[in-house]
C-alpha positions, 0 to 999 in steps of 0.5 A: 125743584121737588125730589121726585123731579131730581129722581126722574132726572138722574135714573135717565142715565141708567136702565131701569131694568138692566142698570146699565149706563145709557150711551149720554151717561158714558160719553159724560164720563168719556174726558175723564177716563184717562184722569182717572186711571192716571190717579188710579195708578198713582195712588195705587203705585204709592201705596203698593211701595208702602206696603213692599216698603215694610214688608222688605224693612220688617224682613230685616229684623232679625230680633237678636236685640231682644234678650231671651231669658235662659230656661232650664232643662227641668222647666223645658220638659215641664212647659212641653208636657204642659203644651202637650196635654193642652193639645189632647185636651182640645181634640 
């Protein structure tokens, strides 16, 4: 079977000018329709719990196991004072 026999064949179950499936095309997809919008849910429902999953888990995290190093008063207006003319300098 030559390529451009494959071509013609296969561009039958569409428009050439519109691009849309032909009626043969749309009843060969018929008896899968259900099936798929059953996979579609499942493998959506199972990564949507994933995402709510962790996004519930890390919202519990409140980060008081981390140590905070103590910082003085001086060093504080110092890093401020830093921050702030960073700030200028960009604009």
């Amino acid at each position: 079977m030559s390529y451009s026999s494959r071509a013609a064949r296969t561009e039958s179950y569409y428009n050439k000018y519109t691009h849309q499936m032909s009626p043969a095309m749309l009843r060969a997809r018929q008896p899968y329709f259900w099936k798929n919008m059953a996979m579609l849910t499942v493998l959506g429902g199972i990564s949507l719990s994933v995402y709510i999953y962790t996004y519930n888990f890390l919202q519990q995290d409140d980060f008081e196991d981390i140590p905070i190093p103590p910082i003085s008063d001086e060093q504080l207006a110092e890093l401020k004072k830093e921050y702030e003319e960073s700030k200028k300098n960009k604009q």
